[in-house]
BAROGU-911093 format. One record per residue (C-alpha): residue number from 1; residue in three letters; x, y, z. Coordinates in steps of 0.05 Angstrom, whole numbers, plus 5000, padded with zeros to 4 digits. Layout:
! residues N
<node resi="NUM" resn="ala" c1="X" c2="Y" c3="Z"/>
...
END
This chain:
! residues 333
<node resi="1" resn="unk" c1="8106" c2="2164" c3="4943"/>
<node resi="2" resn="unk" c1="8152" c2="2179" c3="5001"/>
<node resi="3" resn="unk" c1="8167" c2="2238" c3="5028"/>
<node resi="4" resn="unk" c1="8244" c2="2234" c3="5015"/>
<node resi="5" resn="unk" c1="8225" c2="2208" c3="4938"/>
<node resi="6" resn="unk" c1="8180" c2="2266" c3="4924"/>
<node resi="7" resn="unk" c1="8230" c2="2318" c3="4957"/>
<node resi="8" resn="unk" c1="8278" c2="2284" c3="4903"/>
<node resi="9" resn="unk" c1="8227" c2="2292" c3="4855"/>
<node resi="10" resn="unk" c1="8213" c2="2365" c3="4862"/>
<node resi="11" resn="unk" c1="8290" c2="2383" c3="4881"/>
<node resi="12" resn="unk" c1="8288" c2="2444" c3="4830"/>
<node resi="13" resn="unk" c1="8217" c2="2477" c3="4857"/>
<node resi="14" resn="unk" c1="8255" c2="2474" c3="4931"/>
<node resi="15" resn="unk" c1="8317" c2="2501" c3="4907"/>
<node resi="16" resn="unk" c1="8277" c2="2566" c3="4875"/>
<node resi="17" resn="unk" c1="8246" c2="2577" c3="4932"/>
<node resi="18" resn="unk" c1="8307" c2="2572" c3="4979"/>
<node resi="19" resn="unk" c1="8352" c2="2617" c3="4925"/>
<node resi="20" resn="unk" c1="8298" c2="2665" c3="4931"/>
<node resi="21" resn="unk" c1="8296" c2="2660" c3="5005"/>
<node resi="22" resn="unk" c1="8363" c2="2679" c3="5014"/>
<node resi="23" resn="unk" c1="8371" c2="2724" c3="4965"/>
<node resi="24" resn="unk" c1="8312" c2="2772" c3="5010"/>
<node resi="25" resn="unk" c1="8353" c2="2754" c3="5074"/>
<node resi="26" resn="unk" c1="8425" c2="2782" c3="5046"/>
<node resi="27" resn="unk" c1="8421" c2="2809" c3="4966"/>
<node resi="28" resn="unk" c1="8487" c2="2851" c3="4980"/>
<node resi="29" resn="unk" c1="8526" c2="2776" c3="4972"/>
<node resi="30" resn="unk" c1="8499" c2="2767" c3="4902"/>
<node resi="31" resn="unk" c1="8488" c2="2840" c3="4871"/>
<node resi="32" resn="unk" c1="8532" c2="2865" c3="4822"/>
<node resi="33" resn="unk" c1="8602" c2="2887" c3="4851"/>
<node resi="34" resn="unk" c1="8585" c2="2833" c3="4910"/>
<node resi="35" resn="unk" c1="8623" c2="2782" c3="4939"/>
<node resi="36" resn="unk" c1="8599" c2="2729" c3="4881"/>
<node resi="37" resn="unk" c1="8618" c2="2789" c3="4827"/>
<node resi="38" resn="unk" c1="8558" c2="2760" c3="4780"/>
<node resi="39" resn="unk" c1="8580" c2="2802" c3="4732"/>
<node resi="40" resn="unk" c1="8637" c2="2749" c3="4716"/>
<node resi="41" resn="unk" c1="8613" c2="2692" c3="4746"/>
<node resi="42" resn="unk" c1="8541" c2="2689" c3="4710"/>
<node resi="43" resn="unk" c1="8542" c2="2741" c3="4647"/>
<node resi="44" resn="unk" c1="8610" c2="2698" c3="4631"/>
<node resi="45" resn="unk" c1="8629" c2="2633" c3="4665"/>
<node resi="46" resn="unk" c1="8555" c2="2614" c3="4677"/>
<node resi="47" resn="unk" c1="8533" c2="2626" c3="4611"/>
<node resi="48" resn="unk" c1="8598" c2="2598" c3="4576"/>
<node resi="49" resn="unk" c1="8577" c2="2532" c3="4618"/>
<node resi="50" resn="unk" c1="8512" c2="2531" c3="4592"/>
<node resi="51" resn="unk" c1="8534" c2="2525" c3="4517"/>
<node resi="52" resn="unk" c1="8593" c2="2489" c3="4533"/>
<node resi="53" resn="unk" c1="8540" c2="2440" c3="4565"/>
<node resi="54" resn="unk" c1="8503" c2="2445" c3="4494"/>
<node resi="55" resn="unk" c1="8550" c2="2429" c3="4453"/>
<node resi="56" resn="unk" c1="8571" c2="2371" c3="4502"/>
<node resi="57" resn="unk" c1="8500" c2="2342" c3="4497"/>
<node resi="58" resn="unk" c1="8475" c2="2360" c3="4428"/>
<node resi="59" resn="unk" c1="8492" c2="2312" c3="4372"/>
<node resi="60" resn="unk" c1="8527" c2="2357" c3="4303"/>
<node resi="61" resn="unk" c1="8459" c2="2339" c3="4268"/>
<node resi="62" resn="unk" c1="8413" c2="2359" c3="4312"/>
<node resi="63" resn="unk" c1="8450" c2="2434" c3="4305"/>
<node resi="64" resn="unk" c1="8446" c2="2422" c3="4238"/>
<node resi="65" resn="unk" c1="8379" c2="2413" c3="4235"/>
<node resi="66" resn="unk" c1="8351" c2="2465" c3="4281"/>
<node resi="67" resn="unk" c1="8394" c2="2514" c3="4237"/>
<node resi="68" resn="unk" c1="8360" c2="2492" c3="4181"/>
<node resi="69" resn="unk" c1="8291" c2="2490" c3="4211"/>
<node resi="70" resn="unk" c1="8264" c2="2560" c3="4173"/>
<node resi="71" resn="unk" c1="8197" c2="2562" c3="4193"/>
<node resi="72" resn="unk" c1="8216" c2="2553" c3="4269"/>
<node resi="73" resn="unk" c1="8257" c2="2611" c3="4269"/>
<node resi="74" resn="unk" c1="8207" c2="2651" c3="4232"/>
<node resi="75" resn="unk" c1="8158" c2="2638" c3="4277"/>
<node resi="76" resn="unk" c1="8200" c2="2656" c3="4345"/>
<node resi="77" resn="unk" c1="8226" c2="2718" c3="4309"/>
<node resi="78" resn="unk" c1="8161" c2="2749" c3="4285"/>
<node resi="79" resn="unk" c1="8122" c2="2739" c3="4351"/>
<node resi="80" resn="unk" c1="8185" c2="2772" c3="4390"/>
<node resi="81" resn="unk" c1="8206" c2="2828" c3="4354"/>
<node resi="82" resn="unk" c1="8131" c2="2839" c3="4308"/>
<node resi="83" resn="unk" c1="8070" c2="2811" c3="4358"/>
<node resi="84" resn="unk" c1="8089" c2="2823" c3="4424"/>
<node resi="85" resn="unk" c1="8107" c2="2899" c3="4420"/>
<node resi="86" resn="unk" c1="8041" c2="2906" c3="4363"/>
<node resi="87" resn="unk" c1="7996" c2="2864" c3="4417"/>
<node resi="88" resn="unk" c1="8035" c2="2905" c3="4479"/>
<node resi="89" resn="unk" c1="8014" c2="2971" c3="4448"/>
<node resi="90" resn="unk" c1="7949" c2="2951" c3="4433"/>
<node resi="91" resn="unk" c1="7935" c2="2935" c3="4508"/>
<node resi="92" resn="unk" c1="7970" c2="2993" c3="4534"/>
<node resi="93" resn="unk" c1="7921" c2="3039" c3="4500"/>
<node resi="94" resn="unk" c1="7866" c2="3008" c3="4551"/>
<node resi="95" resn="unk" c1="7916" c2="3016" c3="4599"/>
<node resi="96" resn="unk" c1="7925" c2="3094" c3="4590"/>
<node resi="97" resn="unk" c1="7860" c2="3110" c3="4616"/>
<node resi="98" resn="unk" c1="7872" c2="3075" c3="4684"/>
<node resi="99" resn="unk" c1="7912" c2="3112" c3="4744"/>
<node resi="100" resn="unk" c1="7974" c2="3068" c3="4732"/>
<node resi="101" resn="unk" c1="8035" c2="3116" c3="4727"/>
<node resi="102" resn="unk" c1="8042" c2="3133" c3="4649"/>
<node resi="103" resn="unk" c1="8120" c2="3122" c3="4653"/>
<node resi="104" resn="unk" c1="8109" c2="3058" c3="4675"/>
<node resi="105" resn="unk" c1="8063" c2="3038" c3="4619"/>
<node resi="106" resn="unk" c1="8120" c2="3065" c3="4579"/>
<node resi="107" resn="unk" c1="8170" c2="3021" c3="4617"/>
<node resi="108" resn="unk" c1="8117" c2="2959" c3="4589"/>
<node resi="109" resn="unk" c1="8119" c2="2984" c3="4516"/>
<node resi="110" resn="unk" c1="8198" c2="2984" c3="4527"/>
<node resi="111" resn="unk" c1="8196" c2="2908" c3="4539"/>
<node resi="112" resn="unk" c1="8153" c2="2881" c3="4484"/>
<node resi="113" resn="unk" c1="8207" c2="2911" c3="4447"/>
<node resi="114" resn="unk" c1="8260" c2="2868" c3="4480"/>
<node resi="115" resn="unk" c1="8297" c2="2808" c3="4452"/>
<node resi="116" resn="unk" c1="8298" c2="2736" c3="4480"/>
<node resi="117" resn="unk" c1="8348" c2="2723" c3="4529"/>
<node resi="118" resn="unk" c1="8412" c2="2687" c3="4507"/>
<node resi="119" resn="unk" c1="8416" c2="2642" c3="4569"/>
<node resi="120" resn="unk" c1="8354" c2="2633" c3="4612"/>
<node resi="121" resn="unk" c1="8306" c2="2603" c3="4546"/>
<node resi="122" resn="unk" c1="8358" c2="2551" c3="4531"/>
<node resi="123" resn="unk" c1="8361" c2="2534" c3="4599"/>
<node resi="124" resn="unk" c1="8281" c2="2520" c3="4610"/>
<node resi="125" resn="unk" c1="8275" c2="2491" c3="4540"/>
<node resi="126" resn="unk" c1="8341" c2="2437" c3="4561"/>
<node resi="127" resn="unk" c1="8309" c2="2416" c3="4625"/>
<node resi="128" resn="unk" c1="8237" c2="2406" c3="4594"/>
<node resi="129" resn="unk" c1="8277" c2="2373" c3="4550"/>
<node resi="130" resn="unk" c1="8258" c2="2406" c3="4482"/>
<node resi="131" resn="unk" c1="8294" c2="2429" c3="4420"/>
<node resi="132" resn="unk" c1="8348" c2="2458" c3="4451"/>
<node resi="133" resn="unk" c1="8391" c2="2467" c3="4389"/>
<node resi="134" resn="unk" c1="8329" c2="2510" c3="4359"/>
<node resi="135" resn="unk" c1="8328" c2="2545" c3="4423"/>
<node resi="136" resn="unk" c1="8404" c2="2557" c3="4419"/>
<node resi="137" resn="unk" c1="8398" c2="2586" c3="4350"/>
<node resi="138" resn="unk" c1="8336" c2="2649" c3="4365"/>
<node resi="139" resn="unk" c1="8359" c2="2669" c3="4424"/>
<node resi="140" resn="unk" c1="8420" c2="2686" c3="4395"/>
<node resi="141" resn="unk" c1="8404" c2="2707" c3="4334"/>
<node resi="142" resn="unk" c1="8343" c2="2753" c3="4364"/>
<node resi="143" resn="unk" c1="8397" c2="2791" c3="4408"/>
<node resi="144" resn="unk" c1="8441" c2="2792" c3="4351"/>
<node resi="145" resn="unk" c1="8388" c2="2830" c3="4303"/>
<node resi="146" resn="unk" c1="8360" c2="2875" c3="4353"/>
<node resi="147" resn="unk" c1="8421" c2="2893" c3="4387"/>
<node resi="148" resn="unk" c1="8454" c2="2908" c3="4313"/>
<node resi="149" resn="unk" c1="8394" c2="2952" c3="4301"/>
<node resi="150" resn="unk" c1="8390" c2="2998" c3="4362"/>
<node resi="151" resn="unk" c1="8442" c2="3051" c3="4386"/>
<node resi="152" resn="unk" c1="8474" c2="2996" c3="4433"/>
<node resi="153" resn="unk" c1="8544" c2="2981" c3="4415"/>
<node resi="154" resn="unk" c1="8546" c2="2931" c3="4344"/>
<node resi="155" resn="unk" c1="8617" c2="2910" c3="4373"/>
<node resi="156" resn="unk" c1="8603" c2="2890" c3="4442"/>
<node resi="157" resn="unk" c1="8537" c2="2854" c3="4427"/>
<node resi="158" resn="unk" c1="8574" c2="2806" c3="4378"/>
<node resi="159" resn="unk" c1="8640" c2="2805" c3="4417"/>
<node resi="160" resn="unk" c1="8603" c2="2777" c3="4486"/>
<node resi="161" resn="unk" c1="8553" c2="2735" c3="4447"/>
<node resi="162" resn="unk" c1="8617" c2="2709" c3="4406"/>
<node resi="163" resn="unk" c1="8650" c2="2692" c3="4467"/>
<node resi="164" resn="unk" c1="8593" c2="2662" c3="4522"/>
<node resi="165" resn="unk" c1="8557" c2="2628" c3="4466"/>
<node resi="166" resn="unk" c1="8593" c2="2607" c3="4393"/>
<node resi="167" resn="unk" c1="8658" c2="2591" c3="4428"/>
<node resi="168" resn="unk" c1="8639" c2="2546" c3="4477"/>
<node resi="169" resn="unk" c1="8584" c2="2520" c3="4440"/>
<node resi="170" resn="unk" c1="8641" c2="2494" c3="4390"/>
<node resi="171" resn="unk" c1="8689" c2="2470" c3="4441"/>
<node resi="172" resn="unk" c1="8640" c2="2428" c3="4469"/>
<node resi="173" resn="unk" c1="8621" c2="2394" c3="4400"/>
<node resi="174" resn="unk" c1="8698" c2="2382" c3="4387"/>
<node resi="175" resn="unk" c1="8710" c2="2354" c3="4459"/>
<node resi="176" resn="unk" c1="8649" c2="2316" c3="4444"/>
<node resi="177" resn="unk" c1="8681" c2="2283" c3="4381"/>
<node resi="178" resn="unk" c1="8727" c2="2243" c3="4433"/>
<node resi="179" resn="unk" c1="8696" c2="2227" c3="4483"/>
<node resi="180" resn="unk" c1="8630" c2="2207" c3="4449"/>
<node resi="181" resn="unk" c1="8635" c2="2141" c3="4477"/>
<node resi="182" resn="unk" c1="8640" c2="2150" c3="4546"/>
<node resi="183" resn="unk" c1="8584" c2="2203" c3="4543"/>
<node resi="184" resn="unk" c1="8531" c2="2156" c3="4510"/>
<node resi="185" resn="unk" c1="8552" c2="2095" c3="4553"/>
<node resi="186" resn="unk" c1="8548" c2="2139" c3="4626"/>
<node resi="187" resn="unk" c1="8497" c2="2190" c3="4603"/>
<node resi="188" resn="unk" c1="8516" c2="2242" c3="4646"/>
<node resi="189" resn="unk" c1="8460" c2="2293" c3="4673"/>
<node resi="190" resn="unk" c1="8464" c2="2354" c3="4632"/>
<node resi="191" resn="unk" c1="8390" c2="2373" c3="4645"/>
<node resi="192" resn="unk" c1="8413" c2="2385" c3="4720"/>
<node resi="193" resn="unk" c1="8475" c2="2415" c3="4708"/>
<node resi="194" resn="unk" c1="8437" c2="2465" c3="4665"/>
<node resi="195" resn="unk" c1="8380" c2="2470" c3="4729"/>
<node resi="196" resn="unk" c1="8437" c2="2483" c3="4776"/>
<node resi="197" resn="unk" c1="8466" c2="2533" c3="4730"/>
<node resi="198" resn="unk" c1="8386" c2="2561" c3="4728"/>
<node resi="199" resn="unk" c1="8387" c2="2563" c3="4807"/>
<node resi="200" resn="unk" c1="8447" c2="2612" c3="4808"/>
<node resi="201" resn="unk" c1="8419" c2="2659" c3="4758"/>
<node resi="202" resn="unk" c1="8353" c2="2659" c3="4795"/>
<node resi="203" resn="unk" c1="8389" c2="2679" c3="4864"/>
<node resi="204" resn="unk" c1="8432" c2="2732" c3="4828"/>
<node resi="205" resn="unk" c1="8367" c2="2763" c3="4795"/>
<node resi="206" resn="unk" c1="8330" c2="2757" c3="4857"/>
<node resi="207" resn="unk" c1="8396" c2="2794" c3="4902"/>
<node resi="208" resn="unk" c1="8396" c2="2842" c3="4847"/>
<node resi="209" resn="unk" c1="8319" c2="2865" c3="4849"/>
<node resi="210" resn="unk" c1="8319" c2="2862" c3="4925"/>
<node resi="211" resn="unk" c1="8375" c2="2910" c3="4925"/>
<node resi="212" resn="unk" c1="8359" c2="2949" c3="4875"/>
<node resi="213" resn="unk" c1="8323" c2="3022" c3="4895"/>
<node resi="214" resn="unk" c1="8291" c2="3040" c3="4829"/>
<node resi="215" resn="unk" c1="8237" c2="2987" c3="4849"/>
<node resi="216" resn="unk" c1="8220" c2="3034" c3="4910"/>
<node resi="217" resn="unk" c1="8142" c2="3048" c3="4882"/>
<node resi="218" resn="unk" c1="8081" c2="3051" c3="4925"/>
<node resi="219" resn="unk" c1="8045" c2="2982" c3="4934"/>
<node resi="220" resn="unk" c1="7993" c2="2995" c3="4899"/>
<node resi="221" resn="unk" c1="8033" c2="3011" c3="4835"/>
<node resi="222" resn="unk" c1="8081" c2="2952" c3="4857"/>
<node resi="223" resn="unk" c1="8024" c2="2895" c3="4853"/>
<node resi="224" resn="unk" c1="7982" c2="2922" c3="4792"/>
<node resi="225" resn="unk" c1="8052" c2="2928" c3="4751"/>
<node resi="226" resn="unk" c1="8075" c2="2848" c3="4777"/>
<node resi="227" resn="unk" c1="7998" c2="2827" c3="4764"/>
<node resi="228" resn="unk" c1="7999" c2="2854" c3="4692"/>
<node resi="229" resn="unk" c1="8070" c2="2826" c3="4675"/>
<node resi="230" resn="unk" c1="8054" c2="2750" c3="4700"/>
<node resi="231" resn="unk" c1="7979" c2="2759" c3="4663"/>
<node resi="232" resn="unk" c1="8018" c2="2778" c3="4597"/>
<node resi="233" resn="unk" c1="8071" c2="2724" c3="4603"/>
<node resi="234" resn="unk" c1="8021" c2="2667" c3="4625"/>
<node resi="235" resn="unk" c1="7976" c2="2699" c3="4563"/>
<node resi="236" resn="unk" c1="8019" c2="2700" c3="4509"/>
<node resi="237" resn="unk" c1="8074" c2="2633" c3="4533"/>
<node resi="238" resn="unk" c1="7986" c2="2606" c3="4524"/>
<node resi="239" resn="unk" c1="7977" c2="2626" c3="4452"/>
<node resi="240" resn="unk" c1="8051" c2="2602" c3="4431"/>
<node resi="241" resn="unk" c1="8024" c2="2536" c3="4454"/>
<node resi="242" resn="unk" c1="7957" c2="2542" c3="4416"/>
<node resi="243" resn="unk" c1="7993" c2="2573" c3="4358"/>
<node resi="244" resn="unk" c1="8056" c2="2520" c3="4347"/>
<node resi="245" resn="unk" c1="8001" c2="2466" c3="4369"/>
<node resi="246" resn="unk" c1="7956" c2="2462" c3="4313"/>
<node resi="247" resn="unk" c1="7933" c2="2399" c3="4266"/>
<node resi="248" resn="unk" c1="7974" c2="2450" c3="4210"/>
<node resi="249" resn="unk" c1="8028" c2="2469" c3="4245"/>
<node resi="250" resn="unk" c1="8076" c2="2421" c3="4234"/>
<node resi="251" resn="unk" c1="8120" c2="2437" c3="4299"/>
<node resi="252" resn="unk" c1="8136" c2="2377" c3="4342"/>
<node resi="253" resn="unk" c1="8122" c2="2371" c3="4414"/>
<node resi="254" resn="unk" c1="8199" c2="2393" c3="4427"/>
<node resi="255" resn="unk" c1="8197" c2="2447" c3="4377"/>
<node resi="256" resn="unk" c1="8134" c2="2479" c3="4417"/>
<node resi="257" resn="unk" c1="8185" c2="2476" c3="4481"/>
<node resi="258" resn="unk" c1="8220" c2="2522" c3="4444"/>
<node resi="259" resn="unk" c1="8174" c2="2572" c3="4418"/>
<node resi="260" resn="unk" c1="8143" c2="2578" c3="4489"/>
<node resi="261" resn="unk" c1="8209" c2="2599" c3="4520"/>
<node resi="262" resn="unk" c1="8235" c2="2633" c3="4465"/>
<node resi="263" resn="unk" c1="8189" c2="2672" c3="4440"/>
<node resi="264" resn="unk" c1="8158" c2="2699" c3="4515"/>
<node resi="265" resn="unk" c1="8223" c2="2711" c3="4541"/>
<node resi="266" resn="unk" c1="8257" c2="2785" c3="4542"/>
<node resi="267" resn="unk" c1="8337" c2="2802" c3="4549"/>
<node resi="268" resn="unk" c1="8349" c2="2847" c3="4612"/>
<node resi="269" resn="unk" c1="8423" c2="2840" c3="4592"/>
<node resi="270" resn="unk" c1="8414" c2="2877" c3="4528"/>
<node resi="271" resn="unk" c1="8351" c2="2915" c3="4546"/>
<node resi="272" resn="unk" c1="8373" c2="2960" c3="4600"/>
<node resi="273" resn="unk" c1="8437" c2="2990" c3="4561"/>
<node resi="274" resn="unk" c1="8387" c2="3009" c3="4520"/>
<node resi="275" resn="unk" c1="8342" c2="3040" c3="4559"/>
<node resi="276" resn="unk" c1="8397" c2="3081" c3="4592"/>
<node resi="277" resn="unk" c1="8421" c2="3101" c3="4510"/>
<node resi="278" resn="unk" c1="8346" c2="3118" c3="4486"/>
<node resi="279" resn="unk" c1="8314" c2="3154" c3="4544"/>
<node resi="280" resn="unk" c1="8391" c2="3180" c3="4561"/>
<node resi="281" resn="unk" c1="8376" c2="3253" c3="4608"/>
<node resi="282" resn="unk" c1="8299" c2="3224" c3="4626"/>
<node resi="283" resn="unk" c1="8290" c2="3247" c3="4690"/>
<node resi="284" resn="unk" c1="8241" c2="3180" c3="4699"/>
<node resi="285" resn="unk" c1="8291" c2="3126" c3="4675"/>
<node resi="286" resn="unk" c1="8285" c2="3101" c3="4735"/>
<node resi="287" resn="unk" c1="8207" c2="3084" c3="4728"/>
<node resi="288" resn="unk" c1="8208" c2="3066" c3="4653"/>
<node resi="289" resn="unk" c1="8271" c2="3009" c3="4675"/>
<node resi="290" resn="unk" c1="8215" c2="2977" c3="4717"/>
<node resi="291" resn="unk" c1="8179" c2="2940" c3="4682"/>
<node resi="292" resn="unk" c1="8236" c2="2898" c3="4648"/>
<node resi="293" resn="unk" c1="8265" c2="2890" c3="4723"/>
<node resi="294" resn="unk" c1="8204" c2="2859" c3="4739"/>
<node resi="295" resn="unk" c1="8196" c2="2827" c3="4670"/>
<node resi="296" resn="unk" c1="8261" c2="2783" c3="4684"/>
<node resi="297" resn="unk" c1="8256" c2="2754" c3="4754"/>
<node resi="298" resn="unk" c1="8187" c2="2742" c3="4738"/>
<node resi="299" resn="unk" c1="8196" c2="2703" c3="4658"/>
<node resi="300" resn="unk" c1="8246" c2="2659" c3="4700"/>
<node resi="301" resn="unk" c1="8211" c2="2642" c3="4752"/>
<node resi="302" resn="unk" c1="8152" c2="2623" c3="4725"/>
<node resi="303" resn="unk" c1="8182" c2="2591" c3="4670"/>
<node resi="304" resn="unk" c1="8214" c2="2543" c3="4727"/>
<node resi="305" resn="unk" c1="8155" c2="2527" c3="4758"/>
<node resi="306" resn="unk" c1="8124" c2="2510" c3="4692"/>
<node resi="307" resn="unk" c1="8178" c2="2459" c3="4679"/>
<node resi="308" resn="unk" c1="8151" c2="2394" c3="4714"/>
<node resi="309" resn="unk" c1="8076" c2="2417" c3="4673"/>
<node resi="310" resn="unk" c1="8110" c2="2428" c3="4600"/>
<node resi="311" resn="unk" c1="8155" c2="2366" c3="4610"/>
<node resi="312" resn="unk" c1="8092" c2="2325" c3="4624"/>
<node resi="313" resn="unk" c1="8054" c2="2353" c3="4572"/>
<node resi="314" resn="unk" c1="8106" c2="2334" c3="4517"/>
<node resi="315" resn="unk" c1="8126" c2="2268" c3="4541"/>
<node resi="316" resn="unk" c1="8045" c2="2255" c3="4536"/>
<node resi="317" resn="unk" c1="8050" c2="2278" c3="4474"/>
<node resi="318" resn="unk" c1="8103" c2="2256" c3="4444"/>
<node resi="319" resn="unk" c1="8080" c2="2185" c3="4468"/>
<node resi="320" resn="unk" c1="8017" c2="2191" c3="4434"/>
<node resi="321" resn="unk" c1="8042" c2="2210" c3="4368"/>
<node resi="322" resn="unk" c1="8090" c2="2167" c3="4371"/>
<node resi="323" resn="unk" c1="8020" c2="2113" c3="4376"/>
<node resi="324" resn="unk" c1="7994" c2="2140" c3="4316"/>
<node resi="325" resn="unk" c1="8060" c2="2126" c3="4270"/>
<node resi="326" resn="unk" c1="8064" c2="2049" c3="4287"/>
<node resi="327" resn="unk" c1="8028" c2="2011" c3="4232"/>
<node resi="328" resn="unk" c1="7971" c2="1978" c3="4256"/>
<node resi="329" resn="unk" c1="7967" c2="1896" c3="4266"/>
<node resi="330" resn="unk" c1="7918" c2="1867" c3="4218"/>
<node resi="331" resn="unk" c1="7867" c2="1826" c3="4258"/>
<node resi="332" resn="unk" c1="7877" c2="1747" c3="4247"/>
<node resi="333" resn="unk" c1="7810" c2="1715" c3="4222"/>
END
């Protein structure tokens, strides 16, 4: 392989590391109130592109299906809102007899708490090429429960969600309807739009934590906290895969996709207003938002350099069980 078809090849793992890149040179350009105003450009336009891009790409059954697809959404929901913060609190009480800062370790507990994102696990599970509608679906609808069960606004939640996710979702399934024809004859590349859409999120998040001062802590406390959030993510996105993967299971390899990204995956968008609502007057806010500062650069960048590896693993697998469903030729005499 050449060197030009392998840079073409591994395009996206370049483009995160150059976002990144400049994002430490200059993070005033793409911090909130910047130039870019990410504010608008990502928590709206971006994200209204993304669904509008879903509902471009997604065939009305394949909605249909994931809506209907109960034990999927079970699944995502309990390990998010039930597992993580049981299994999170479990650890942490190891945890509190180490030196690590105790607000910090409260910051942690904070984030198993967390809902999936709305944009960045539809993003990862489109480009692996999974069940995208399912992923659709929980990361809405875990934003939607949690956010209509905590002290954050009932009202904004469902207004914003309405508006970057059901609206364009449904404007891309009617513009579908006409041009249907056109889109399966030239096939355009929604998996990169949606990785180009994934590269400016990354840089914002990346400008914002490099600007941001509440993640001014001592090295030390800096490299245990970052260690401890990639070992949980890489620990639990692991037992997703050995959970949703069993002979019993039932899950496909695209619905696994899915439960990976989903279920891992933690909303800094909704989980910081409520930070700021339940520890209002906490003279360490500033420590306890940690944690889920870290917690979001970090799900989405390893969850893009995991993309080429899942993507293998389910074409593999979807090849091979695909093997096992042909009827077998019975041997001539």
């Amino acid at each position: 392989m050449g060197l030009l078809e392998r840079l073409r090849k591994e395009w996206f793992i370049l483009g995160i590391v150059l976002v990144i890149a400049v994002a430490r040179l200059e993070p005033a350009v793409g911090v909130k109130g910047g130039p870019l105003k990410p504010e608008i450009t990502i928590t709206y336009i971006a994200v209204s592109a993304i669904f509008f891009n879903s509902g471009l790409s997604l065939k009305t059954e394949e909605l249909t299906n994931a809506l209907m697809h109960v034990k999927l959404h079970l699944f995502v929901q309990i390990f998010t809102l039930v597992f993580f913060p049981t299994a999170i609190w479990l650890f942490l009480q190891l945890l509190s007899i180490t030196p690590i800062n105790e607000w910090l370790l409260k910051g942690l507990q904070t984030v198993g708490c967390m809902p999936p994102p709305v944009s960045s696990a539809v993003i990862l599970t489109k480009a692996v090429g999974g069940n995208e509608a399912a992923a659709i679906f929980n990361s809405a609808f875990g934003s939607f429960l949690l956010g209509s069960s905590s002290s954050v606004p009932f009202t904004s939640i469902f207004s914003q969600l309405f508006m970057t996710v059901v609206v364009p979702l449904i404007i891309g399934q009617i513009v579908r309807r006409y041009i249907k024809d056109w889109l399966e004859r030239k096939k355009p590349p929604f998996g990169a739009i949606s990785s180009c859409v994934l590269l400016m999120i990354i840089y914002t998040t990346f400008c914002d934590t490099f600007a941001n001062p509440n993640i001014d802590l001592d090295k030390f406390s800096l490299i245990i906290i970052v260690f401890i959030i990639f070992s949980v993510q890489m620990s639990f996105m692991f037992l997703t895969f050995l959970f949703s993967t069993r002979n019993n299971s039932s899950f496909t390899p695209a619905d696994t996709v899915a439960i990976i990204f989903c279920s891992t995956h933690k909303s800094l968008t909704l989980g910081i207003p409520m930070l700021k609502i339940v520890f209002a007057g906490y003279e360490h806010l500033s420590l306890i938002s940690v944690p889920l500062l870290i917690y979001h650069p970090a799900q989405i960048l390893l969850g893009s350099l995991l993309v080429p590896t899942i993507k293998s693993w389910m074409v593999s697998r979807q090849k091979a069980l695909k093997l096992t469903r042909q009827p077998k030729t019975p041997v001539k005499v």
